[in-house]
mmCIF entry with sequence, helices, sheets and N, C-alpha, C, O atoms, coordinates in Angstrom:
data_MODEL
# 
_entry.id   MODEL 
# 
_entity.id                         1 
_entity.type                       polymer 
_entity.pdbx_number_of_molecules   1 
# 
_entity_poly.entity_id                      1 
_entity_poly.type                           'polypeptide(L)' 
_entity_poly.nstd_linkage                   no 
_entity_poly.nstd_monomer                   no 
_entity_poly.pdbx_seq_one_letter_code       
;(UNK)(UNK)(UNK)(UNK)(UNK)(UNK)(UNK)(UNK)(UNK)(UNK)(UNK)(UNK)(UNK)(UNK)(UNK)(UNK)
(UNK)(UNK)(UNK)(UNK)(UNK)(UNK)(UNK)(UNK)(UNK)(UNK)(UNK)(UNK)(UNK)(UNK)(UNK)(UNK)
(UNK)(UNK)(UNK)(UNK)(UNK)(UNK)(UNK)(UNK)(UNK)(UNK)(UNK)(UNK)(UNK)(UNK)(UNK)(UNK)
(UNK)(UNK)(UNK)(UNK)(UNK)
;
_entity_poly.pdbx_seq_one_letter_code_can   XXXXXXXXXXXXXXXXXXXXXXXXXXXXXXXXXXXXXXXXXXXXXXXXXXXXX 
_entity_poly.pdbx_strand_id                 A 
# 
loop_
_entity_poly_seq.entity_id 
_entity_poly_seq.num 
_entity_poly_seq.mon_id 
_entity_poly_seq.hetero 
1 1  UNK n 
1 2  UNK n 
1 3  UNK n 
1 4  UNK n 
1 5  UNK n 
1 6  UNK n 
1 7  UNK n 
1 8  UNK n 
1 9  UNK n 
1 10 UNK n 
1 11 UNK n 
1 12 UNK n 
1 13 UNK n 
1 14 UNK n 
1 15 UNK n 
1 16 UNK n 
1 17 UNK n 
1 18 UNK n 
1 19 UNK n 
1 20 UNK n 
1 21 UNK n 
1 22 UNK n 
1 23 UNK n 
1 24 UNK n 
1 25 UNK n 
1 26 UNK n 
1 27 UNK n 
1 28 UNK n 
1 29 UNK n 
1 30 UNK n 
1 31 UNK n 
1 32 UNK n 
1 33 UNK n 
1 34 UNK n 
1 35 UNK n 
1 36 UNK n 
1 37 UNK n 
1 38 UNK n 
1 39 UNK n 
1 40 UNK n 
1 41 UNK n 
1 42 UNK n 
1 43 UNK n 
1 44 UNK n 
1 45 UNK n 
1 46 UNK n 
1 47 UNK n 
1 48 UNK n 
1 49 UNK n 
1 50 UNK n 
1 51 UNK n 
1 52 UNK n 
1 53 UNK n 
# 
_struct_asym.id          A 
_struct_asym.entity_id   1 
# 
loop_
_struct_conf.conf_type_id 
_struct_conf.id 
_struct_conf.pdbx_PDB_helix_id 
_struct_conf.beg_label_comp_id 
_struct_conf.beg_label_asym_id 
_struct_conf.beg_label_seq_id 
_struct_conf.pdbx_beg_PDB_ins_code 
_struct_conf.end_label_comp_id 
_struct_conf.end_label_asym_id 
_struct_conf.end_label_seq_id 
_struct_conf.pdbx_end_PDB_ins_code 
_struct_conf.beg_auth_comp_id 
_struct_conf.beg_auth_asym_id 
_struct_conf.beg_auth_seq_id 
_struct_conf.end_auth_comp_id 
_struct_conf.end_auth_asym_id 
_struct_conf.end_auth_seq_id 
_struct_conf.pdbx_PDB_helix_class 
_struct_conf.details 
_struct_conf.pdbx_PDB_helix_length 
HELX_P HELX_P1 AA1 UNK A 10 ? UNK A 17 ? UNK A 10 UNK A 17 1 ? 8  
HELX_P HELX_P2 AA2 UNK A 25 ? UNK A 37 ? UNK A 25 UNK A 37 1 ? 13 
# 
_struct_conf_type.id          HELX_P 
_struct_conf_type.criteria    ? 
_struct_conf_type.reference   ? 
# 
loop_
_atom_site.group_PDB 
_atom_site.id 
_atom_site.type_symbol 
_atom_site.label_atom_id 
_atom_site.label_alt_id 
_atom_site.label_comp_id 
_atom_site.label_asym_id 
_atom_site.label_entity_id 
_atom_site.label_seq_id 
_atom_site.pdbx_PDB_ins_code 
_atom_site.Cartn_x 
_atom_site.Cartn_y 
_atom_site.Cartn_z 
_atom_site.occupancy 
_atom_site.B_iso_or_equiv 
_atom_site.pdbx_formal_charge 
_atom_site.auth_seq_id 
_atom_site.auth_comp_id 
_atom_site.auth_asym_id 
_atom_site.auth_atom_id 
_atom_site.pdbx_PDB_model_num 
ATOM 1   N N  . UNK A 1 1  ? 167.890 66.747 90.319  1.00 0.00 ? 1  UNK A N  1 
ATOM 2   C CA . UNK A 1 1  ? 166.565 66.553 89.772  1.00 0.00 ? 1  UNK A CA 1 
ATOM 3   C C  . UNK A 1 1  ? 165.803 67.869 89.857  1.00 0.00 ? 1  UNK A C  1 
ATOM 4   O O  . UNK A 1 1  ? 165.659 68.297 91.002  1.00 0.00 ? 1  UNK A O  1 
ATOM 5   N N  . UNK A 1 2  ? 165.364 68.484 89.014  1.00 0.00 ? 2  UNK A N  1 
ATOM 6   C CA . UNK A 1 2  ? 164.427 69.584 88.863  1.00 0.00 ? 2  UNK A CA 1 
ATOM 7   C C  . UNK A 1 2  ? 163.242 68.912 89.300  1.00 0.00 ? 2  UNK A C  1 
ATOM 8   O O  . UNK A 1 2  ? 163.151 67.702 89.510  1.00 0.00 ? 2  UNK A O  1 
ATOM 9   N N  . UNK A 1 3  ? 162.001 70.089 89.471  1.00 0.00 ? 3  UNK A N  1 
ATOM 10  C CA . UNK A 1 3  ? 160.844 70.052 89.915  1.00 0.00 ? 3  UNK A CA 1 
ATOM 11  C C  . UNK A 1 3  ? 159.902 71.110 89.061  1.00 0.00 ? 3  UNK A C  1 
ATOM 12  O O  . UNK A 1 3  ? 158.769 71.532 89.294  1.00 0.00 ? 3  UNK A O  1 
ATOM 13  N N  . UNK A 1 4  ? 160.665 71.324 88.165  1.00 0.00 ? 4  UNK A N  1 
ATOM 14  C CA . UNK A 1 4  ? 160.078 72.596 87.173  1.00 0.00 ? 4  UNK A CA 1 
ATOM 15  C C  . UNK A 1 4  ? 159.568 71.679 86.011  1.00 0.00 ? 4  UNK A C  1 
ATOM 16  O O  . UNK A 1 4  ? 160.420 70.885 85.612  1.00 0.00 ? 4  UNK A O  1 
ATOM 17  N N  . UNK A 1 5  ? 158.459 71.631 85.444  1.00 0.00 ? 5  UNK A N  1 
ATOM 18  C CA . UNK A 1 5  ? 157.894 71.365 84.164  1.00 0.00 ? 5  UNK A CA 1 
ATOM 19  C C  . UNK A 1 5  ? 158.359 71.904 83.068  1.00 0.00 ? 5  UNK A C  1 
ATOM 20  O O  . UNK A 1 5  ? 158.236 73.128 83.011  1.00 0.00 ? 5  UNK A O  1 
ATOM 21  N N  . UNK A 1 6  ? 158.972 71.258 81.967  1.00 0.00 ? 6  UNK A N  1 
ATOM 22  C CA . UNK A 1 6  ? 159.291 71.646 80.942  1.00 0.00 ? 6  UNK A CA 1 
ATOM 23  C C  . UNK A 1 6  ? 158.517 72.586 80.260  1.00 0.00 ? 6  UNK A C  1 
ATOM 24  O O  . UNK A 1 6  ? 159.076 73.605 79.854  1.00 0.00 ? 6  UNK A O  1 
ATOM 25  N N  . UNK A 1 7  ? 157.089 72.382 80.027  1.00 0.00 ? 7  UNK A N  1 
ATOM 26  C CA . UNK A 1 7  ? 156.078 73.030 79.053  1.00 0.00 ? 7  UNK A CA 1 
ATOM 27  C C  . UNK A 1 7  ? 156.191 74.196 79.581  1.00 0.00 ? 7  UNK A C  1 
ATOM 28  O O  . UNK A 1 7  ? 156.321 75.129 78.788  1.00 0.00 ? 7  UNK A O  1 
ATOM 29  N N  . UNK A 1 8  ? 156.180 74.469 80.882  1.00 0.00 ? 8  UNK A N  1 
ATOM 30  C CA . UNK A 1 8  ? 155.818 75.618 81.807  1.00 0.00 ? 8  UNK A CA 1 
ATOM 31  C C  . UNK A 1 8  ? 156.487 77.230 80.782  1.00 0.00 ? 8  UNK A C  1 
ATOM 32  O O  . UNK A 1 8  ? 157.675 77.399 80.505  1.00 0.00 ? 8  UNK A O  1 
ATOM 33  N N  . UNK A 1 9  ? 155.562 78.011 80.474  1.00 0.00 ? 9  UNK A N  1 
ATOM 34  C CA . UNK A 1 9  ? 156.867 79.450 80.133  1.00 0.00 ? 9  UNK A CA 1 
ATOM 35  C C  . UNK A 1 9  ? 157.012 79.964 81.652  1.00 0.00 ? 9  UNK A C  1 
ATOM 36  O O  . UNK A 1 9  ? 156.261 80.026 82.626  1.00 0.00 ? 9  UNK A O  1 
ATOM 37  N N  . UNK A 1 10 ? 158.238 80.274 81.397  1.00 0.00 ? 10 UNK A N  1 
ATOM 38  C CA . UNK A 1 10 ? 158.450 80.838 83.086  1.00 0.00 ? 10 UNK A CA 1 
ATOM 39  C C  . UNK A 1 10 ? 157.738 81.775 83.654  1.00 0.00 ? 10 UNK A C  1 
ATOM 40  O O  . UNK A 1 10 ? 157.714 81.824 84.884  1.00 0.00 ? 10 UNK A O  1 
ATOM 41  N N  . UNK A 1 11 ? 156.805 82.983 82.650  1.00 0.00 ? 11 UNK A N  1 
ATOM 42  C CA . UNK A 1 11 ? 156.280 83.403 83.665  1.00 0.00 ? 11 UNK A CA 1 
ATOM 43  C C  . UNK A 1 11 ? 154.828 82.492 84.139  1.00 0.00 ? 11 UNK A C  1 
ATOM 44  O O  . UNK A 1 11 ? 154.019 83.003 84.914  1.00 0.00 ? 11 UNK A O  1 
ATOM 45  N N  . UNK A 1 12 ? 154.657 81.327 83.665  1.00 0.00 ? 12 UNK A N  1 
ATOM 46  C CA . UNK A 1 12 ? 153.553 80.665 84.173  1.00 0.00 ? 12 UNK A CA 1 
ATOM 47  C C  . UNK A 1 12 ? 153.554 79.756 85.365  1.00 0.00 ? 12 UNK A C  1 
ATOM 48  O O  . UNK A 1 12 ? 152.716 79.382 86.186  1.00 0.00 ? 12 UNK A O  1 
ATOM 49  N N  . UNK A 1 13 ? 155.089 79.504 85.086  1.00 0.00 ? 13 UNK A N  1 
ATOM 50  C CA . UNK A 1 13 ? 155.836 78.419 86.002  1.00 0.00 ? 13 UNK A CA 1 
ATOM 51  C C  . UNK A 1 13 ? 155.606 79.752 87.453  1.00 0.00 ? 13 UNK A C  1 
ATOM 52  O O  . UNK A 1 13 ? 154.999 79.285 88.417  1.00 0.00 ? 13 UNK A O  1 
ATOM 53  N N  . UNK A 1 14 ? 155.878 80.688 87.543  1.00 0.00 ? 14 UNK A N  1 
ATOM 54  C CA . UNK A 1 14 ? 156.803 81.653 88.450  1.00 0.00 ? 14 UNK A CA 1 
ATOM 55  C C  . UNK A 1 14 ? 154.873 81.914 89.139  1.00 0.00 ? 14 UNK A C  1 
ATOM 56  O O  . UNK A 1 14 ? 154.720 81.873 90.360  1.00 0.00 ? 14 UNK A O  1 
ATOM 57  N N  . UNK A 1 15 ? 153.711 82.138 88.286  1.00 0.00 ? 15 UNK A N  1 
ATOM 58  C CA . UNK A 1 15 ? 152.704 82.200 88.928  1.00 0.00 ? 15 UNK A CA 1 
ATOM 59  C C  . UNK A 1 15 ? 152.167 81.032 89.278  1.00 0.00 ? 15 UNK A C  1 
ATOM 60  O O  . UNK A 1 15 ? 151.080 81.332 89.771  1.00 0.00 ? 15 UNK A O  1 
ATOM 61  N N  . UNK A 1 16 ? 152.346 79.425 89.323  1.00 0.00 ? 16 UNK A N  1 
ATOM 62  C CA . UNK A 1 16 ? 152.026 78.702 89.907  1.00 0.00 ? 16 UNK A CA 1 
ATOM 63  C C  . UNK A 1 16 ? 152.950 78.268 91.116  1.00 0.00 ? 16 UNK A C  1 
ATOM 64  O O  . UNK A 1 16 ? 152.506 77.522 91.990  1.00 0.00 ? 16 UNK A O  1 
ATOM 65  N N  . UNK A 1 17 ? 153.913 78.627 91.139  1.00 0.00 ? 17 UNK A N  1 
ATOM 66  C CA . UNK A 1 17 ? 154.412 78.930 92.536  1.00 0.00 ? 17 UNK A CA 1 
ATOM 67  C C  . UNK A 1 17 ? 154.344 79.888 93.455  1.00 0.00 ? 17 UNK A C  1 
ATOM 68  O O  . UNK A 1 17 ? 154.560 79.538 94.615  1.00 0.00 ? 17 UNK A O  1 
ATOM 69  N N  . UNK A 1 18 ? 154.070 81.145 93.217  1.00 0.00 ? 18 UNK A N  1 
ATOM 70  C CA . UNK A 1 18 ? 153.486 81.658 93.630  1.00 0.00 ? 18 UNK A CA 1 
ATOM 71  C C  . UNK A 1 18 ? 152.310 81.931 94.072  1.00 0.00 ? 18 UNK A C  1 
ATOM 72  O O  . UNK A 1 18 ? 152.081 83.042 94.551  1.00 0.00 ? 18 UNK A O  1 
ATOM 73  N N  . UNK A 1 19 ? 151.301 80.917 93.987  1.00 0.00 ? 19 UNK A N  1 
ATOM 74  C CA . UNK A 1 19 ? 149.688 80.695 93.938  1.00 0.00 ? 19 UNK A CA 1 
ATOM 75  C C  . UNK A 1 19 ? 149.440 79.559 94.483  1.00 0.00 ? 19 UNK A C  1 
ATOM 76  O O  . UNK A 1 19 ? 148.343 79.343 94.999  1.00 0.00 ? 19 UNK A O  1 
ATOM 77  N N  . UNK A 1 20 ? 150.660 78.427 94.452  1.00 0.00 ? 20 UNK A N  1 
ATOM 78  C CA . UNK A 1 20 ? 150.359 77.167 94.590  1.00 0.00 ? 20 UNK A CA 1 
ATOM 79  C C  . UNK A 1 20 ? 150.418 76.887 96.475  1.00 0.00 ? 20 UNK A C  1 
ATOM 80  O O  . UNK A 1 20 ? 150.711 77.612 97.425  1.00 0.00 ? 20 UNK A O  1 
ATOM 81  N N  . UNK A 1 21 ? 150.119 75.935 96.379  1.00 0.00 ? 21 UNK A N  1 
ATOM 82  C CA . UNK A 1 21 ? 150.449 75.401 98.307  1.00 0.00 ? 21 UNK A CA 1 
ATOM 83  C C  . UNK A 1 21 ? 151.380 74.714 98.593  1.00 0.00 ? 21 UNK A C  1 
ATOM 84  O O  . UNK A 1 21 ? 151.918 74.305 97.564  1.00 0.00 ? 21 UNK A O  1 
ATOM 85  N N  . UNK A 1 22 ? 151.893 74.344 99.543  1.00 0.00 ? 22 UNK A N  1 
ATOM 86  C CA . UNK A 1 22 ? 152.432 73.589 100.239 1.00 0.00 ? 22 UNK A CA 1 
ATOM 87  C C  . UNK A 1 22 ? 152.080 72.104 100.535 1.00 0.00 ? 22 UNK A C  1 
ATOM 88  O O  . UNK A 1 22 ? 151.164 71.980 101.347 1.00 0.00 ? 22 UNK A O  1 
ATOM 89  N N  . UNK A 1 23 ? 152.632 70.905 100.031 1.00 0.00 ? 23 UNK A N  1 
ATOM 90  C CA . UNK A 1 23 ? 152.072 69.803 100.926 1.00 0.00 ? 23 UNK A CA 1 
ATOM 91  C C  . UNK A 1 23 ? 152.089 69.752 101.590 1.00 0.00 ? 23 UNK A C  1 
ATOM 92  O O  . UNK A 1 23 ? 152.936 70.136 102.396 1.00 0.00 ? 23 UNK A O  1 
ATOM 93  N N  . UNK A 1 24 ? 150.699 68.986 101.784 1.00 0.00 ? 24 UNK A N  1 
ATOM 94  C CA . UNK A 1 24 ? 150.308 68.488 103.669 1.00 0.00 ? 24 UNK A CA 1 
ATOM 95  C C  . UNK A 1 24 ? 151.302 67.456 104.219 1.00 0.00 ? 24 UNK A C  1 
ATOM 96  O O  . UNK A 1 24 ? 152.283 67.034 103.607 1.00 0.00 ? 24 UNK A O  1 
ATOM 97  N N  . UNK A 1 25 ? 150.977 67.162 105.260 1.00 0.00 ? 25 UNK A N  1 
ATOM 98  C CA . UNK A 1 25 ? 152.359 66.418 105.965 1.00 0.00 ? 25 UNK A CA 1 
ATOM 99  C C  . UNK A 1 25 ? 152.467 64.667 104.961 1.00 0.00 ? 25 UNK A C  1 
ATOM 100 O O  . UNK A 1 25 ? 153.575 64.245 104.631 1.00 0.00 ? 25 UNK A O  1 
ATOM 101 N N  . UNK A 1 26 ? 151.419 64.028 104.685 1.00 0.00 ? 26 UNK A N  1 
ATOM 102 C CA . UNK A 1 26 ? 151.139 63.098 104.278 1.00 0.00 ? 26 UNK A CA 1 
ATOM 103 C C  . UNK A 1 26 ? 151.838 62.804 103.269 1.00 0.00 ? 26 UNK A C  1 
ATOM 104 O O  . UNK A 1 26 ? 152.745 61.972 103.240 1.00 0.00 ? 26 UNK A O  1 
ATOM 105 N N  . UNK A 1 27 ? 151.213 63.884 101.848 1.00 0.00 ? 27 UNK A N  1 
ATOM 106 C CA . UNK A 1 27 ? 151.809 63.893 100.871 1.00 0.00 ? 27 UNK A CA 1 
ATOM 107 C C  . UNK A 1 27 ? 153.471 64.687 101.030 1.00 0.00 ? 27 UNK A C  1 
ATOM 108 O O  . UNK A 1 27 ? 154.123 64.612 99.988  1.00 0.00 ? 27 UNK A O  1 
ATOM 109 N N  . UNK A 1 28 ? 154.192 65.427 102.233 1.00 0.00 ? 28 UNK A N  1 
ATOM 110 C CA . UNK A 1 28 ? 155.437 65.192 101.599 1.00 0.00 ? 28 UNK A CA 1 
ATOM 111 C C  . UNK A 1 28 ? 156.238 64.122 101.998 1.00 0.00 ? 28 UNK A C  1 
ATOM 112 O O  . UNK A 1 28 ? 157.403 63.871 101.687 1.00 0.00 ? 28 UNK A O  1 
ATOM 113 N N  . UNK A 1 29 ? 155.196 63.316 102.980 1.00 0.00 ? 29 UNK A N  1 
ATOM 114 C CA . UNK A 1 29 ? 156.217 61.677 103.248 1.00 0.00 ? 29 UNK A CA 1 
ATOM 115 C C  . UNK A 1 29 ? 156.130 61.236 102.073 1.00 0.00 ? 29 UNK A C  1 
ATOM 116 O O  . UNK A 1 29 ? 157.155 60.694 101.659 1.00 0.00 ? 29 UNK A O  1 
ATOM 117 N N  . UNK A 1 30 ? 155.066 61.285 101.228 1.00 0.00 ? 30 UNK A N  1 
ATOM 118 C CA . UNK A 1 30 ? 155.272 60.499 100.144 1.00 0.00 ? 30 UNK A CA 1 
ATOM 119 C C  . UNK A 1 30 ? 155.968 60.985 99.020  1.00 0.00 ? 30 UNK A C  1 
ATOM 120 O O  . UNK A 1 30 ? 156.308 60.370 98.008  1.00 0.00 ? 30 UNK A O  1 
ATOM 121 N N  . UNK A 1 31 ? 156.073 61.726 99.211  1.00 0.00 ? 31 UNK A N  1 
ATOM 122 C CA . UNK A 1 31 ? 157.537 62.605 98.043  1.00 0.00 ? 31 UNK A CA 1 
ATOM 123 C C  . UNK A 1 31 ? 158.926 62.822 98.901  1.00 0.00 ? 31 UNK A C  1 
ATOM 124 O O  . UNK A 1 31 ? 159.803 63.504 98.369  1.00 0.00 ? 31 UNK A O  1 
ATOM 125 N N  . UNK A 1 32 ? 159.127 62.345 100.028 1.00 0.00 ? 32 UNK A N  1 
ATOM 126 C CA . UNK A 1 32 ? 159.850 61.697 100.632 1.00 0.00 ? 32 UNK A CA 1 
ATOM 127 C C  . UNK A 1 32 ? 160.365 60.893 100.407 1.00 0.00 ? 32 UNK A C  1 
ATOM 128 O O  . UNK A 1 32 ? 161.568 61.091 100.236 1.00 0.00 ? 32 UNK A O  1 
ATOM 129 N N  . UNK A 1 33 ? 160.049 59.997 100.307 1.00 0.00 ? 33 UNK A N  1 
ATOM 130 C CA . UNK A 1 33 ? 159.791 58.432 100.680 1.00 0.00 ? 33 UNK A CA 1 
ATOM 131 C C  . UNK A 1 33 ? 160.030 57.977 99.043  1.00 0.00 ? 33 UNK A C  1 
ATOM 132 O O  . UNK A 1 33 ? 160.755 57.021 98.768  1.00 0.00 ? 33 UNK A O  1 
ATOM 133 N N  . UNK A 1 34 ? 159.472 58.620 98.205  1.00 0.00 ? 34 UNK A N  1 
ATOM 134 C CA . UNK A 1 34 ? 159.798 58.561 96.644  1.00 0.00 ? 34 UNK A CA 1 
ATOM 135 C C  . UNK A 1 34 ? 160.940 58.652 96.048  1.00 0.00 ? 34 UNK A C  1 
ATOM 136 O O  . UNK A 1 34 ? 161.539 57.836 95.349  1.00 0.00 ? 34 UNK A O  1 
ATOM 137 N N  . UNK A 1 35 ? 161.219 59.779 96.398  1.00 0.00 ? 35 UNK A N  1 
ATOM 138 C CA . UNK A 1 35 ? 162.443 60.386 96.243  1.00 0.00 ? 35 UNK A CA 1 
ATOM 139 C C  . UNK A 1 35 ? 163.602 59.558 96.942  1.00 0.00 ? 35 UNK A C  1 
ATOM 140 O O  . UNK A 1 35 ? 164.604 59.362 96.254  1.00 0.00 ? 35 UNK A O  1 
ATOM 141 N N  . UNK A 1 36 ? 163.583 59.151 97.974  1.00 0.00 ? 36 UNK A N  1 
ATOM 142 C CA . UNK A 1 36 ? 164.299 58.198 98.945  1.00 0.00 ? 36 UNK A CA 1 
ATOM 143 C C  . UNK A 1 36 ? 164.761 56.374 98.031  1.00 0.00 ? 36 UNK A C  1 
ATOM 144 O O  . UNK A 1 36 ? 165.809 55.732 98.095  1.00 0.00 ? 36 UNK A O  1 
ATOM 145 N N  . UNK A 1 37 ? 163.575 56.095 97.344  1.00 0.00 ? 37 UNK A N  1 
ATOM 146 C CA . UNK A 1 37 ? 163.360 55.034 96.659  1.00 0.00 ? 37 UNK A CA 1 
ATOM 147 C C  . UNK A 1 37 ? 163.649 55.051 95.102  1.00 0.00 ? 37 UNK A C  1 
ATOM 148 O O  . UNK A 1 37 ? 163.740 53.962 94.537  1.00 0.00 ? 37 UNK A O  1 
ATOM 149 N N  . UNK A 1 38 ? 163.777 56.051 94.477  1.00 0.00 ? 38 UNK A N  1 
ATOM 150 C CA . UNK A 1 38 ? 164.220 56.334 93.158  1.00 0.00 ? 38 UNK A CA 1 
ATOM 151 C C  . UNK A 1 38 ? 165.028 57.676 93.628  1.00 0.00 ? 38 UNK A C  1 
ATOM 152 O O  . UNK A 1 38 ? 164.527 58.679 94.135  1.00 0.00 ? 38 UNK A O  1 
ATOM 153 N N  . UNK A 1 39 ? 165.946 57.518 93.429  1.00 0.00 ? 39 UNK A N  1 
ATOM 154 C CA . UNK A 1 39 ? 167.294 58.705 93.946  1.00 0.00 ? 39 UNK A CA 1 
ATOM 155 C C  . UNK A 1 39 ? 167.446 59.115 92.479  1.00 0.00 ? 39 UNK A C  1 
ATOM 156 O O  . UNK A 1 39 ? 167.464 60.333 92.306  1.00 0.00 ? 39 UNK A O  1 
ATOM 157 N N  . UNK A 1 40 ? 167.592 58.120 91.059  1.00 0.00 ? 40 UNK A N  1 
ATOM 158 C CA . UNK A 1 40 ? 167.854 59.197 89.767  1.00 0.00 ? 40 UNK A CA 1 
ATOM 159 C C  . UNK A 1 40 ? 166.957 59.556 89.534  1.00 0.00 ? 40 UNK A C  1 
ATOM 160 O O  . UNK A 1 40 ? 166.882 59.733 88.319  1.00 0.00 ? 40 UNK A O  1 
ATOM 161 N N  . UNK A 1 41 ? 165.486 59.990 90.396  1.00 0.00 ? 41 UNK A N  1 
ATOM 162 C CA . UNK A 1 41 ? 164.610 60.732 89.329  1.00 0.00 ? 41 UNK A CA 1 
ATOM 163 C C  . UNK A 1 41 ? 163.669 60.169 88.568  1.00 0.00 ? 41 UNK A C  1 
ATOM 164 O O  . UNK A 1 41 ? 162.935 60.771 87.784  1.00 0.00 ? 41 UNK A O  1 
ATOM 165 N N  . UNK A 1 42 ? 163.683 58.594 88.871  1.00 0.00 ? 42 UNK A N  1 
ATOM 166 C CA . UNK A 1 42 ? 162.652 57.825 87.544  1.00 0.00 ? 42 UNK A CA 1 
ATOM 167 C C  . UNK A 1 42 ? 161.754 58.517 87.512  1.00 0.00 ? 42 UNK A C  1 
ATOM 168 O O  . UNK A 1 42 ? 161.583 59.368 88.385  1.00 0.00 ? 42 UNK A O  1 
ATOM 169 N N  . UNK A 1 43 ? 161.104 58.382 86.715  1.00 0.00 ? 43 UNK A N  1 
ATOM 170 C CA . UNK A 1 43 ? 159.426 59.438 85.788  1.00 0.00 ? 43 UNK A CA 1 
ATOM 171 C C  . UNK A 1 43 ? 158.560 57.876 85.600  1.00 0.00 ? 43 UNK A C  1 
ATOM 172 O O  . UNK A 1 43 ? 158.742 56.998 84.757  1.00 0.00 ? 43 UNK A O  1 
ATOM 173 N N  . UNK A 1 44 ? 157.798 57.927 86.479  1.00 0.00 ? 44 UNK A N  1 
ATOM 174 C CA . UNK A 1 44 ? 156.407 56.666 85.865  1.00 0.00 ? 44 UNK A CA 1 
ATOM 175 C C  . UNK A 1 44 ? 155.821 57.898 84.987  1.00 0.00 ? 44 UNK A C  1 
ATOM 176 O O  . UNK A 1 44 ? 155.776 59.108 85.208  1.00 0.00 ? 44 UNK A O  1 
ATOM 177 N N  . UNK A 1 45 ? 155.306 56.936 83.685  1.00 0.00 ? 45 UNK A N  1 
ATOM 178 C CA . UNK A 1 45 ? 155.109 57.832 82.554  1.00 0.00 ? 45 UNK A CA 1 
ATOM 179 C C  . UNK A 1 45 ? 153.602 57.316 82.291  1.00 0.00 ? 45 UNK A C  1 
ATOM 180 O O  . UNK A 1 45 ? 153.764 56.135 81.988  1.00 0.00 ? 45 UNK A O  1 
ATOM 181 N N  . UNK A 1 46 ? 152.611 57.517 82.263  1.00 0.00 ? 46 UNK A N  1 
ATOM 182 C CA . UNK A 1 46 ? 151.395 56.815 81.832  1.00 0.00 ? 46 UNK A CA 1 
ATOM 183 C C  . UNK A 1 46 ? 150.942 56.811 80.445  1.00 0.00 ? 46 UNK A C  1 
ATOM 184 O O  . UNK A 1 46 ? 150.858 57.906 79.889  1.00 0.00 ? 46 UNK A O  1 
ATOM 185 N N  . UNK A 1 47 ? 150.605 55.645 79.730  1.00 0.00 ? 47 UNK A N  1 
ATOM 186 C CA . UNK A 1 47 ? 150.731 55.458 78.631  1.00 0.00 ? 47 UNK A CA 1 
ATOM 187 C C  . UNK A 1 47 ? 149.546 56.742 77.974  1.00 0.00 ? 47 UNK A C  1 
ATOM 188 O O  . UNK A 1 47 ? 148.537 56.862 78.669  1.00 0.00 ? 47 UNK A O  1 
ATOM 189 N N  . UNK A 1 48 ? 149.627 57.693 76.681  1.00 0.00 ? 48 UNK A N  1 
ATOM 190 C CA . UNK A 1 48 ? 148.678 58.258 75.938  1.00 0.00 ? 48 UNK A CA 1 
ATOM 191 C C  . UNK A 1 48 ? 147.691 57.548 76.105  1.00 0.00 ? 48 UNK A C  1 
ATOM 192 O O  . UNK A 1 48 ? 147.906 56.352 76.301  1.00 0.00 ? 48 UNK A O  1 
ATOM 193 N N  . UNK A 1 49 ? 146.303 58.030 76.087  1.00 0.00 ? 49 UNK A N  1 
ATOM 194 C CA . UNK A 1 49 ? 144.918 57.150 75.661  1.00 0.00 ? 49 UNK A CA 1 
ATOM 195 C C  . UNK A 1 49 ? 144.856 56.568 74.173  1.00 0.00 ? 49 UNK A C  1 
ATOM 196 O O  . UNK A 1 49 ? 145.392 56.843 73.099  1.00 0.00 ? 49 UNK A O  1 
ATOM 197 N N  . UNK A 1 50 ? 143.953 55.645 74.634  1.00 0.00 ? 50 UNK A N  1 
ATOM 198 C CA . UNK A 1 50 ? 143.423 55.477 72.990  1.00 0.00 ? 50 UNK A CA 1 
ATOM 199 C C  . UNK A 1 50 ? 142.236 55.789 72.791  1.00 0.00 ? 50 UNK A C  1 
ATOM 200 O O  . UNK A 1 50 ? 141.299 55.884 73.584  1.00 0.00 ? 50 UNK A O  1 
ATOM 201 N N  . UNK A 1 51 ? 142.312 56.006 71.327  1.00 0.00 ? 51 UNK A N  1 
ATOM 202 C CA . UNK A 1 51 ? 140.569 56.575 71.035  1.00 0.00 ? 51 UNK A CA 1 
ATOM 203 C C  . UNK A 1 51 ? 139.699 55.005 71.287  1.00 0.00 ? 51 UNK A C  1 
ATOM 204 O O  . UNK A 1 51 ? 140.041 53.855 71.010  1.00 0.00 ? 51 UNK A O  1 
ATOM 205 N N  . UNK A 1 52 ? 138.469 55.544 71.921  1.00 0.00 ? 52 UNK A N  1 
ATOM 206 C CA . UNK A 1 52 ? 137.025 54.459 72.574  1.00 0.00 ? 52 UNK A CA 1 
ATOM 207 C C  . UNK A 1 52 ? 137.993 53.470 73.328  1.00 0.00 ? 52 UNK A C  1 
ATOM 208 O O  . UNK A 1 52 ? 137.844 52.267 73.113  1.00 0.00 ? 52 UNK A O  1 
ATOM 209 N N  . UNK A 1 53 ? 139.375 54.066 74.553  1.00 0.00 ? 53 UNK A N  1 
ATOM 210 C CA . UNK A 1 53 ? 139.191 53.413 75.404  1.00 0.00 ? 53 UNK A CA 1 
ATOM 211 C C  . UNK A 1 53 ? 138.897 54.299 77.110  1.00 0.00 ? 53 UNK A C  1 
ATOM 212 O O  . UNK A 1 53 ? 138.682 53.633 78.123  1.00 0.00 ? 53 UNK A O  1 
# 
């Protein structure tokens, strides 16, 4: 499973890792714990908006 964003151009990808942080202990149980519970990777996808909702 990657962790890289598709859209990303690499050198944008390469400065948000470089800029970005570390999770706190909390959030990496929960990317833990995620990851632990979906092993292929599922993607919850949230539906597009609609217009006037």
């Amino acid at each position: 499973m990657t962790t890289r964003t598709e859209s990303l151009s690499d050198e944008l990808h390469a400065y948000v890792v470089a800029h970005g942080s570390t999770p706190d202990p909390i959030v990496a149980d929960l990317i833990a714990e995620t990851a632990a519970t979906c092993p292929s990777g599922s993607v919850c996808r949230s539906p597009p908006s609609r217009p006037g909702s």
